[in-house]
Every structure is written in structure tokens, then in C-alpha cells.
LOFI-28152 format. One record per residue (C-alpha): residue number from 1; x, z, y. Coordinates in steps of 0.2 Angstrom, whole numbers, padded with zeros to 4 digits. Example, Ala and Ser with C-alpha at 12.3 -4.5 7.8 and 13.67 -1.06 7.14 Angstrom:
<site><num>1</num><X>0062</X><Z>0039</Z><Y>-0022</Y></site>
<site><num>2</num><X>0068</X><Z>0036</Z><Y>-0005</Y></site>
//
This chain:
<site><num>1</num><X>0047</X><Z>0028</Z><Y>0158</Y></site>
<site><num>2</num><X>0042</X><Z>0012</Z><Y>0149</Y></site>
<site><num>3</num><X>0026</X><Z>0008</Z><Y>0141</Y></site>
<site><num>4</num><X>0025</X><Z>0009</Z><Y>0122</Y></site>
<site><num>5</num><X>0019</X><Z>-0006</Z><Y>0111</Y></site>
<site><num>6</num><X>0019</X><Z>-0009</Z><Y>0093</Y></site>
<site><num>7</num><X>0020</X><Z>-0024</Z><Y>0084</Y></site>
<site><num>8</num><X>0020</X><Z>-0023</Z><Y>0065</Y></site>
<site><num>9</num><X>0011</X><Z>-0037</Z><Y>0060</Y></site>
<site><num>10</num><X>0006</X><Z>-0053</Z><Y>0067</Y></site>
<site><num>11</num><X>-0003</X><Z>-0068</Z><Y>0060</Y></site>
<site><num>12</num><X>-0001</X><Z>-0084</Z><Y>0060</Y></site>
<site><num>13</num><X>-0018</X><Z>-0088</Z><Y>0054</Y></site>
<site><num>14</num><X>-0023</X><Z>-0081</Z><Y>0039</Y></site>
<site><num>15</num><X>-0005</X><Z>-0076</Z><Y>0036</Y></site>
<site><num>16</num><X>0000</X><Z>-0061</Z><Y>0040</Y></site>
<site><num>17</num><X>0021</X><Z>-0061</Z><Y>0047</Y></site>
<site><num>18</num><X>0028</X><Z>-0045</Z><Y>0046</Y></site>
<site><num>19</num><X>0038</X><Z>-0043</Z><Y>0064</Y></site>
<site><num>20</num><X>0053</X><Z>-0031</Z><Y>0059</Y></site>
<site><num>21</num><X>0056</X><Z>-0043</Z><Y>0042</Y></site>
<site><num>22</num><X>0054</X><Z>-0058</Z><Y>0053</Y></site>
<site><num>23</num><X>0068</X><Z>-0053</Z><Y>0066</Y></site>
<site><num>24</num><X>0080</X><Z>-0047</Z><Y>0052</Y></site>
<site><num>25</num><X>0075</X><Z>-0065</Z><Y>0042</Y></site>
<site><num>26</num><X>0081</X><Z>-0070</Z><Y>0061</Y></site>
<site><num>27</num><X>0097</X><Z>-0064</Z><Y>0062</Y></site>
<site><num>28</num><X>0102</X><Z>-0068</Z><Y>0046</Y></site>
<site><num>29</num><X>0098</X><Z>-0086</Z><Y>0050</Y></site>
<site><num>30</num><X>0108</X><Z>-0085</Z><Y>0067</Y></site>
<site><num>31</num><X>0120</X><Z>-0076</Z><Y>0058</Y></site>
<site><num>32</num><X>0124</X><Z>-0092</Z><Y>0046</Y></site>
<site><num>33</num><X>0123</X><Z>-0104</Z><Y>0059</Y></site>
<site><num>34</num><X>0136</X><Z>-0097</Z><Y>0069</Y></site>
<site><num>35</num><X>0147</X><Z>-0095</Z><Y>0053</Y></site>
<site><num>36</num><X>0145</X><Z>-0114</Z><Y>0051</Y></site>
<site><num>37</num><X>0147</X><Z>-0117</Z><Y>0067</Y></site>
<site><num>38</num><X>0168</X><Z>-0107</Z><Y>0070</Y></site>
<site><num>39</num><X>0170</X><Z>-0114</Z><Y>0053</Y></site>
<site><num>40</num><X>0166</X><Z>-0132</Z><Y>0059</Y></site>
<site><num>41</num><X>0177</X><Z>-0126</Z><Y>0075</Y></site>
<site><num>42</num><X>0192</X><Z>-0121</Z><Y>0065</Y></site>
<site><num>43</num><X>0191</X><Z>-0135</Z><Y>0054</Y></site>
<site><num>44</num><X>0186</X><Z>-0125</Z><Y>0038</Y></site>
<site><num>45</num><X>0172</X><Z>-0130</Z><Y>0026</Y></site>
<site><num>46</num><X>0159</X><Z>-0118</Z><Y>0029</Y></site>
<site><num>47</num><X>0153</X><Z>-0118</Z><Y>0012</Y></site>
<site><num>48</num><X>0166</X><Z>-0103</Z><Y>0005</Y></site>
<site><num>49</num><X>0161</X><Z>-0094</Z><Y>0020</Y></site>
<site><num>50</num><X>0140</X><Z>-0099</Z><Y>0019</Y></site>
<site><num>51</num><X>0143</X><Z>-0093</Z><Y>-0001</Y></site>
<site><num>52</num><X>0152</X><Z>-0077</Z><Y>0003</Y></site>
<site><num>53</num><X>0141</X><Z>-0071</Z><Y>0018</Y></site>
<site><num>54</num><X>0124</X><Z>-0073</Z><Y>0006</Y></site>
<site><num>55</num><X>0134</X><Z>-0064</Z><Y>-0007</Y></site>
<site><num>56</num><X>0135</X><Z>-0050</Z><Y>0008</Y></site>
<site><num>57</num><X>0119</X><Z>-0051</Z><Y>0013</Y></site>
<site><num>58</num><X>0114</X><Z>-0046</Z><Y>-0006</Y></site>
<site><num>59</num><X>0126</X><Z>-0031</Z><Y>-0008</Y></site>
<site><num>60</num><X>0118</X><Z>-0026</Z><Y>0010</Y></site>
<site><num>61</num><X>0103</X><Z>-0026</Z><Y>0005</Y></site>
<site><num>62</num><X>0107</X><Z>-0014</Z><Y>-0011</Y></site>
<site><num>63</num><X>0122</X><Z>-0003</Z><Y>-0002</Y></site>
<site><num>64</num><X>0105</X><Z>0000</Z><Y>0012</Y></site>
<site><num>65</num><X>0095</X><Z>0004</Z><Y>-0001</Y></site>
<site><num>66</num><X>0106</X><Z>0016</Z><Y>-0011</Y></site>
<site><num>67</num><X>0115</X><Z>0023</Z><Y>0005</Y></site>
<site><num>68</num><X>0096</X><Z>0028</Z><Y>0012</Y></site>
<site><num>69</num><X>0091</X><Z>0036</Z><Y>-0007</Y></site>
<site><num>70</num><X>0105</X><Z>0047</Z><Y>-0008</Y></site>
<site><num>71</num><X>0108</X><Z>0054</Z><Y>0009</Y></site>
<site><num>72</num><X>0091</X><Z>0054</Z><Y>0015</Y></site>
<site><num>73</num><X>0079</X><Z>0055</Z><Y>0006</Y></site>
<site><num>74</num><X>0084</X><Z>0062</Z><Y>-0011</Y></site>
<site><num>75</num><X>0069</X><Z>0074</Z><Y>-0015</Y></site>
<site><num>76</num><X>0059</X><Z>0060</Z><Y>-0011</Y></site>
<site><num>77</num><X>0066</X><Z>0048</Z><Y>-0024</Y></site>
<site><num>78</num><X>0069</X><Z>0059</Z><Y>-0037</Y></site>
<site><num>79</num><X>0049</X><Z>0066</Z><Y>-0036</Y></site>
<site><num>80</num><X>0046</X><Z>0046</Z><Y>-0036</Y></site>
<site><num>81</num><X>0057</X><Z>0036</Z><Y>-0046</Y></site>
<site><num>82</num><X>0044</X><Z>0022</Z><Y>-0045</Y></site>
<site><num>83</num><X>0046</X><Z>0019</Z><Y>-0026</Y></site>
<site><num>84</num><X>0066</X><Z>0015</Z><Y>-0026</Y></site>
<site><num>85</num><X>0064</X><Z>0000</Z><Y>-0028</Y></site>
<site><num>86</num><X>0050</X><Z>-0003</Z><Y>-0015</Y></site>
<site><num>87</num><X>0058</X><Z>-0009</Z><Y>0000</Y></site>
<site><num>88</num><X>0045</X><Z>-0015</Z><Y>0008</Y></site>
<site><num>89</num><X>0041</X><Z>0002</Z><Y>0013</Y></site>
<site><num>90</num><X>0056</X><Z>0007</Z><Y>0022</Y></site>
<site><num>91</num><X>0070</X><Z>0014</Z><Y>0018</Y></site>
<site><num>92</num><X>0084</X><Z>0004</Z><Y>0024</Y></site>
<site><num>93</num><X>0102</X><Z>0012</Z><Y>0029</Y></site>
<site><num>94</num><X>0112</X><Z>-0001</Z><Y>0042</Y></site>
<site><num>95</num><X>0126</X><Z>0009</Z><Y>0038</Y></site>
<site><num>96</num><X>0122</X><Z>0007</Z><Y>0018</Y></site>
<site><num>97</num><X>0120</X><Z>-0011</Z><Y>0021</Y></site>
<site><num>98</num><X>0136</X><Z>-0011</Z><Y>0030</Y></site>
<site><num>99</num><X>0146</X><Z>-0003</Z><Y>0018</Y></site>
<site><num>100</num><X>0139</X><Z>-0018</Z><Y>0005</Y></site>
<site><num>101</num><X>0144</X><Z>-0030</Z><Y>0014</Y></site>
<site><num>102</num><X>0161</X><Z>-0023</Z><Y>0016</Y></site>
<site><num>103</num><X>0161</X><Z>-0021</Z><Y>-0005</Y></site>
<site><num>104</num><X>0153</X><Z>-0039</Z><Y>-0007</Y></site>
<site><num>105</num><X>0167</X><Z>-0046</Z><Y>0003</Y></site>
<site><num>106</num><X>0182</X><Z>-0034</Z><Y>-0005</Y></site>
<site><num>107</num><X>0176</X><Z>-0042</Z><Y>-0023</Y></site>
<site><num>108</num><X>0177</X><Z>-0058</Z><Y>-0017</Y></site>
<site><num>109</num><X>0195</X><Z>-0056</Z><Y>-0010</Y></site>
<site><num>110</num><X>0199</X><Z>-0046</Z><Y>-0025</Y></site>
<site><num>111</num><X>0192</X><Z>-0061</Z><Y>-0038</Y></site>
<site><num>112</num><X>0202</X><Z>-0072</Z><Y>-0025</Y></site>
<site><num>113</num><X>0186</X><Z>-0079</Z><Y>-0022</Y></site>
<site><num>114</num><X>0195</X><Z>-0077</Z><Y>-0003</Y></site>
<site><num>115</num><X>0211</X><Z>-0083</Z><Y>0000</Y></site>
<site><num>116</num><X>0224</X><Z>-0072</Z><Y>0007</Y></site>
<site><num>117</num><X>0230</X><Z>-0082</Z><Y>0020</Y></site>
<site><num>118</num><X>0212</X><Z>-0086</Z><Y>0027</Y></site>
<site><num>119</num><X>0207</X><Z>-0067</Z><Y>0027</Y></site>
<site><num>120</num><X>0211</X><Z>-0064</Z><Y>0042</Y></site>
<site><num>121</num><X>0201</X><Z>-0080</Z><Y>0049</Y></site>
<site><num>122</num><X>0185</X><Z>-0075</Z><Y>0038</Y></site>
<site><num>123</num><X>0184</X><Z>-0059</Z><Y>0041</Y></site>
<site><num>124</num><X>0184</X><Z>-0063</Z><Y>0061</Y></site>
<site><num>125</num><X>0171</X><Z>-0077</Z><Y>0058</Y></site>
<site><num>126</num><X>0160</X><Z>-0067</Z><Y>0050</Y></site>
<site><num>127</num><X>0163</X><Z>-0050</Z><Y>0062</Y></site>
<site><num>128</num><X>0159</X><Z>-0062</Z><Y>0076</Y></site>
<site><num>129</num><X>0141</X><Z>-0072</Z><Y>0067</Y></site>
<site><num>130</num><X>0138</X><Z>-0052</Z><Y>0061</Y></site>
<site><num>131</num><X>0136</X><Z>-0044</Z><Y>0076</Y></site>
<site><num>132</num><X>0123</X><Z>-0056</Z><Y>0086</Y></site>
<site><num>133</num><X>0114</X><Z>-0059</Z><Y>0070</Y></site>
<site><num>134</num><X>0112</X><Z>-0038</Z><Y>0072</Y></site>
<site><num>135</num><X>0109</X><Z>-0038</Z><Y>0087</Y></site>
<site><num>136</num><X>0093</X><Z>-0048</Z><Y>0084</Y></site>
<site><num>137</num><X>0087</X><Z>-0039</Z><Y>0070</Y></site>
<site><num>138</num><X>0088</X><Z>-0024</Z><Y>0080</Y></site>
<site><num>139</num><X>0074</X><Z>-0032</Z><Y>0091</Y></site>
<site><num>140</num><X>0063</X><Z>-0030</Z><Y>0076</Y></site>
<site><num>141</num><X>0066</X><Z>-0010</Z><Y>0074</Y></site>
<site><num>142</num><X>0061</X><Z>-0011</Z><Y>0091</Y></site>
<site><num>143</num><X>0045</X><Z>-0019</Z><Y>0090</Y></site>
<site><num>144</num><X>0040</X><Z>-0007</Z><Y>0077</Y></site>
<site><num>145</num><X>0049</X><Z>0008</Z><Y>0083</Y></site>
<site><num>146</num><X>0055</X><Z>0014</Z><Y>0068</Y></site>
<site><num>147</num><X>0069</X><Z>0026</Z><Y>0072</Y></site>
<site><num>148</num><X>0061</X><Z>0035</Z><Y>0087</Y></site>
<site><num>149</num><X>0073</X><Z>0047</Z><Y>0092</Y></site>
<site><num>150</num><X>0073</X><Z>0065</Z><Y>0104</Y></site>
<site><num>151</num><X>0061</X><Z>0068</Z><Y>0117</Y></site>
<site><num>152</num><X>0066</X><Z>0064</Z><Y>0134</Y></site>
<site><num>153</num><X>0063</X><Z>0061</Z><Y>0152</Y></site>
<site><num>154</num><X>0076</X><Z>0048</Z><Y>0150</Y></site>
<site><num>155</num><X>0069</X><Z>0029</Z><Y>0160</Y></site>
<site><num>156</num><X>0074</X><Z>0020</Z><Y>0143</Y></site>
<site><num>157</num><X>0061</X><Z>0033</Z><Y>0134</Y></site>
<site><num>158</num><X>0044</X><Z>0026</Z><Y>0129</Y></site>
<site><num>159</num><X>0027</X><Z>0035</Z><Y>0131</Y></site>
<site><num>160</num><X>0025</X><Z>0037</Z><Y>0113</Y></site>
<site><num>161</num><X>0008</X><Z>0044</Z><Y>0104</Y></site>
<site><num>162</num><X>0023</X><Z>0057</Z><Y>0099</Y></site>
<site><num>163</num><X>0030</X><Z>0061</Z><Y>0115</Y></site>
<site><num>164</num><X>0041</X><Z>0054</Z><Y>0127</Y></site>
<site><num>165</num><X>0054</X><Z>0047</Z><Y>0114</Y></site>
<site><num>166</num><X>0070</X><Z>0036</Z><Y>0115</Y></site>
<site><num>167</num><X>0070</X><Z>0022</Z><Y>0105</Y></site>
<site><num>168</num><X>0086</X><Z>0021</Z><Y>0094</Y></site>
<site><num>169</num><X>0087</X><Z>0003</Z><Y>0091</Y></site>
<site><num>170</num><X>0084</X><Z>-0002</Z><Y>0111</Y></site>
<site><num>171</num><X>0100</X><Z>0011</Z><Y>0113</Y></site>
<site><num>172</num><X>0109</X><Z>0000</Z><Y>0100</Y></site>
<site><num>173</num><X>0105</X><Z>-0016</Z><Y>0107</Y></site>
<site><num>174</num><X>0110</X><Z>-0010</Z><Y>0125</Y></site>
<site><num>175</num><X>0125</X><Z>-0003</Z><Y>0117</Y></site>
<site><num>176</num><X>0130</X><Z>-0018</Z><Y>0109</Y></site>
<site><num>177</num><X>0128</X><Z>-0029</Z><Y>0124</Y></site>
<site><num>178</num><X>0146</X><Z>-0026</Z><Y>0131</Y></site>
<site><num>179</num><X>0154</X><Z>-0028</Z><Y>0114</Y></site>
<site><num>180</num><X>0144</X><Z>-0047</Z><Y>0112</Y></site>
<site><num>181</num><X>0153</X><Z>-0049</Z><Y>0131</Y></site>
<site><num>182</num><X>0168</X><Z>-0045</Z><Y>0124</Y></site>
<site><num>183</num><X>0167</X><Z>-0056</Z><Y>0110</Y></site>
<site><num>184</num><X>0164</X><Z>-0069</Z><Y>0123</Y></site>
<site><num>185</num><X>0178</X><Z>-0065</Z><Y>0134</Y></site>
<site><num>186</num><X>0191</X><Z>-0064</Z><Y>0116</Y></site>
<site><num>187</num><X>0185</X><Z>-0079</Z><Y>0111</Y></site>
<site><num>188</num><X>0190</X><Z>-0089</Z><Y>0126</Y></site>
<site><num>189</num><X>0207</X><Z>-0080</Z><Y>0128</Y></site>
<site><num>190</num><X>0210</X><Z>-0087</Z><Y>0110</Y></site>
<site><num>191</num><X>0211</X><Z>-0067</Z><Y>0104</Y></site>
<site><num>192</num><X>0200</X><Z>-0070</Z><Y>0088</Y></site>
<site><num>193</num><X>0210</X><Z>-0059</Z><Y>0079</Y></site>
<site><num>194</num><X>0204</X><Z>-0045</Z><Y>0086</Y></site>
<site><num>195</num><X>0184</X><Z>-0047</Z><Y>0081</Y></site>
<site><num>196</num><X>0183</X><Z>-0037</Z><Y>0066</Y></site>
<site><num>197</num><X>0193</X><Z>-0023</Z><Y>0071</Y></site>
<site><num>198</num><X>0184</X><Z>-0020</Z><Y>0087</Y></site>
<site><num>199</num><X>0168</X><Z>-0023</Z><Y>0078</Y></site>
<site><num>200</num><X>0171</X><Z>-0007</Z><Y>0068</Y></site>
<site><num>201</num><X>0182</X><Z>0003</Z><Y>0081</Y></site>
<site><num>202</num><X>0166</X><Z>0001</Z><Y>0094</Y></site>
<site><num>203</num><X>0151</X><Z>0000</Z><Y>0082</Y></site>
<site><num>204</num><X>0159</X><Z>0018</Z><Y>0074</Y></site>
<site><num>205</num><X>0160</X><Z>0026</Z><Y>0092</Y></site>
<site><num>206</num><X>0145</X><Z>0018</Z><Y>0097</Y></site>
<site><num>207</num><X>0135</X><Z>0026</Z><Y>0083</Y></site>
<site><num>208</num><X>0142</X><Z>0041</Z><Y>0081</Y></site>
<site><num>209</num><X>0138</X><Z>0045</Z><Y>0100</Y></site>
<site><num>210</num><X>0120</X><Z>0041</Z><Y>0100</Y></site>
<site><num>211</num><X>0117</X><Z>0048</Z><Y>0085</Y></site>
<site><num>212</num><X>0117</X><Z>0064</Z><Y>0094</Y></site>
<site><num>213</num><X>0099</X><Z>0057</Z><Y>0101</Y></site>
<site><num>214</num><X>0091</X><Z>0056</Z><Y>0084</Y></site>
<site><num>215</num><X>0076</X><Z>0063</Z><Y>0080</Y></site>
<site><num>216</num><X>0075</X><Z>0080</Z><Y>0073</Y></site>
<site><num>217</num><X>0075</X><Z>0080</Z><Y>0053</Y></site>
<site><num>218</num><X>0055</X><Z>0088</Z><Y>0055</Y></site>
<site><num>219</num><X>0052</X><Z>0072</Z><Y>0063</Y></site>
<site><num>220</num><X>0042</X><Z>0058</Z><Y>0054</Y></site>
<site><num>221</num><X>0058</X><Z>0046</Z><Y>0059</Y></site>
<site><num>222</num><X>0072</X><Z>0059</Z><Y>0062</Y></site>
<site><num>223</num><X>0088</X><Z>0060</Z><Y>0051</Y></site>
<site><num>224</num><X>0095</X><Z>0075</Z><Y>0039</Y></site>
<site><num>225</num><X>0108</X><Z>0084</Z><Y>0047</Y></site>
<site><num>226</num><X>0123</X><Z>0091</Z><Y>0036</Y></site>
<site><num>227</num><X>0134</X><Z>0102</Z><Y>0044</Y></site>
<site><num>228</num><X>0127</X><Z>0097</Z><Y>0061</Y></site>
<site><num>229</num><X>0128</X><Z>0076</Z><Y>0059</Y></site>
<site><num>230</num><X>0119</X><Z>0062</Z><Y>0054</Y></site>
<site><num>231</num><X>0126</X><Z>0055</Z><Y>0036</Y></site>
<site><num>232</num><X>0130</X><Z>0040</Z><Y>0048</Y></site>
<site><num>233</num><X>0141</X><Z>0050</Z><Y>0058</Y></site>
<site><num>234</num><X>0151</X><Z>0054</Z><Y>0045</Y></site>
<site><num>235</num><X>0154</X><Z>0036</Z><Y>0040</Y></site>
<site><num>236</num><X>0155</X><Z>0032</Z><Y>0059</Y></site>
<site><num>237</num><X>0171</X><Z>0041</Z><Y>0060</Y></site>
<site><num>238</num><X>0178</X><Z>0031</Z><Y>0044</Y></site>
<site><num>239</num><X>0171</X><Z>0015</Z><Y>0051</Y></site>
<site><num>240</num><X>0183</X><Z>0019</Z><Y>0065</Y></site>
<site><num>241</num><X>0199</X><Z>0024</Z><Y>0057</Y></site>
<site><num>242</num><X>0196</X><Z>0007</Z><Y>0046</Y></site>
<site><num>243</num><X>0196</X><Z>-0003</Z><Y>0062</Y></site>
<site><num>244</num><X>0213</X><Z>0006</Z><Y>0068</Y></site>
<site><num>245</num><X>0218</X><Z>0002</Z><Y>0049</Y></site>
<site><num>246</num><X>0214</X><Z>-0017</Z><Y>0053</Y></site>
<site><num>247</num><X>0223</X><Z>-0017</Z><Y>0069</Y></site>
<site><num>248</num><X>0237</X><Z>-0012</Z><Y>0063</Y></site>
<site><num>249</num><X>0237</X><Z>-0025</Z><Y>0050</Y></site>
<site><num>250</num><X>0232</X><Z>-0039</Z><Y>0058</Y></site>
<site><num>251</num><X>0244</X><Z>-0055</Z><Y>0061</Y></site>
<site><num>252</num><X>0250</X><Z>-0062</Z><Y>0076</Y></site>
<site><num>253</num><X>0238</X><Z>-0072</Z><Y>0085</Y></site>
<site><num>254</num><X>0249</X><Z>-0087</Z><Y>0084</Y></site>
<site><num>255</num><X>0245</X><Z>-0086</Z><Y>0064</Y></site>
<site><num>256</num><X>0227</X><Z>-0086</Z><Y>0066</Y></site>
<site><num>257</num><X>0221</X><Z>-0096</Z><Y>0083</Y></site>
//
């Protein structure tokens, strides 16, 4: 069992830093500089790349918003119009944020704002800065434990105030560690290619399989159920057939080492 903390705010000085916005203000920036750093690797200019990934960043921001108003919080937002647009009190969908950063990057390609020879290249680029930069604000849904999820006698379960809880996000950083070794481990076999759709094939497993430890929906952070599932486990399963898709497609590596 491990010992629960809290961090929701710390100051520095009279300032007071907000820790989940700080780490997610932190893995953008980690984000970016890893984007910089293949491009510079690969010989691209980072800025199309750098422009492109804030454009993504933006739709995220938006797709979380909307993703979490209309699938889990509808009554909610329709009793207080006012509070749509006040993020900073929660109410942010990764998967929402996910699928704007997908839309932000098909209207880039569409405008042909993204070559169609480099697509392959981008999209790996920025499947490999995405994850780590995730990963990372991950860490700040940990230190405010905002998606607690199912009581359990589990070792990885905190001692909350609530119970003996799992903690979603620690599940999803653990989770995500053997795909970041796998990154690794593809990048030194010179099999870039295969970022982005083993991003989405393993996220959407990942996902979909511990969201089965979310909190019931009667809990102050559990998730809406429809027919049984989580909304993101609905759009797990697409996240995977799109990585399948992307496989598929993808061009030899001899095209895109």
C-alpha cells in the first residue's frame, strides 16, 4: 500500500505554481525540444514541425475540452453554460485532447501545410516527442490525484482519505514505460517508421484495459459508463484499428530512415 500525498499547489514565494499545470506546461516543453532535436537529426528545419505541434497543442486543448463536456459531464454544462469555458477547473479529456491533435494535424496535411512525402517522418517525430512529453504530464495527475480509480488492496493502491484507491495516472505511466523502451529500442534499429502506429496500437490497448479500474460513476472522480465502458474505451478500440490502418500504410523503411 503506498502513502497518499497531495500536491496542488506550491509557491514560489508569493507565487502560487499550480503542480498538475506546471507538469503538463512540462511535457509540452520536453515535447518541443525533442521535436527539435530528430528534426535537427534528420536534417529537417524544425520550424514546420515546432508550428505544427503548437497548432496541435491548441486543437488539444479544445478537442479535451469538448470531448469531456459532451461525454461526461453533459447535465452539468447544460445547467452551467457559464463554466465551459473555465478550464481551470477541470475537465480535461486526454482522449479529447488526443483526437484534436489528430484533427490539427489532418488540416495541416489537408491545407498541405505538410508535405506528403514528409508525413510519414512528422508523424513519427512527433508520435515519439508525444509520448514522453505525456508521460511527464502524467506526473502532474499524479501529484494531485485526480482520476482515483476502484478500491483495492492492490501495492500500487494509495491510502486515500476515500479508501484504498488506485491511482489512474501512476497505472498509465507504468504502463507506458515499456512502450518509451520500445521507442528506445526502434530508434536504434533504425525502425522509426513504426512510432506512430505503435503509439496508438498500444496506447488503445493500454487504455482500454485499465479503464476497467476506473472509479465508479457515483465517485467524485469515476467515469460515465455507457453500455458497460468508459467513453474512452470506445475510442480506445478506434485508436487501435487507426494504428493497424497506419501500419498497413506505412513505407518501407529504406524511404523514411
Amino acid at each position: 500500500m503506498l502513502p497518499w500525498f497531495e500536491f496542488t499547489t506550491v509557491h514560489l514565494g508569493p507565487i502560487p505554481i499550480q503542480v498538475w499545470g506546471f507538469f503538463v506546461a512540462l511535457g509540452m516543453l520536453l515535447s518541443m525540444l525533442l521535436i527539435q532535436k530528430e528534426s535537427k537529426r534528420k536534417n529537417f528545419s524544425a520550424e514546420p514541425l515546432l508550428d505544427l505541434a503548437l497548432k496541435m497543442i491548441v486543437y488539444g486543448v479544445i478537442g479535451a475540452r469538448i470531448f469531456h463536456i459532451f461525454f461526461y459531464e453533459p447535465a452539468f454544462f447544460i445547467a452551467h453554460p457559464a463554466e465551459i469555458i473555465a478550464i481551470w477547473h477541470g475537465g480535461l479529456s486526454s482522449f479529447g485532447g488526443l483526437l484534436g491533435a489528430m484533427l490539427a494535424f489532418f488540416i495541416a496535411l489537408k491545407r498541405k501545410k505538410i508535405q506528403v512525402q514528409f508525413l510519414t517522418i512528422y508523424g513519427n517525430i512527433i508520435a515519439y516527442s508525444a509520448l514522453f512529453g505525456w508521460m511527464v504530464g502524467r506526473i502532474g495527475c499524479l501529484m494531485i490525484h485526480d482520476h482515483l480509480g476502484k478500491e483495492s488492496e492492490c501495492f500500487l493502491a494509495f491510502d486515500s482519505p476515500q479508501g484504498k484507491r488506485l491511482d489512474m495516472a501512476l497505472l498509465e505511466i507504468i504502463g507506458l514505460l515499456p512502450l518509451a523502451i520500445a521507442f528506445f529500442v526502434l530508434k536504434k534499429k533504425k525502425k522509426e517508421d513504426m512510432f506512430a502506429p505503435l503509439l496508438f496500437v498500444y496506447y488503445g490497448l493500454l487504455r482500454f484495459i485499465l479503464d476497467f479500474w476506473r472509479a465508479e460513476a457515483s465517485f467524485a472522480t469515476g467515469d460515465v459508463r455507457y453500455l458497460g465502458l468508459t467513453p474512452a474505451q470506445y475510442f480506445a478500440m478506434v485508436l487501435v484499428v487507426f494504428g493497424v490502418f497506419l501500419y498497413t500504410k506505412r513505407p518501407s523503411s529504406k524511404k523514411v530512415s
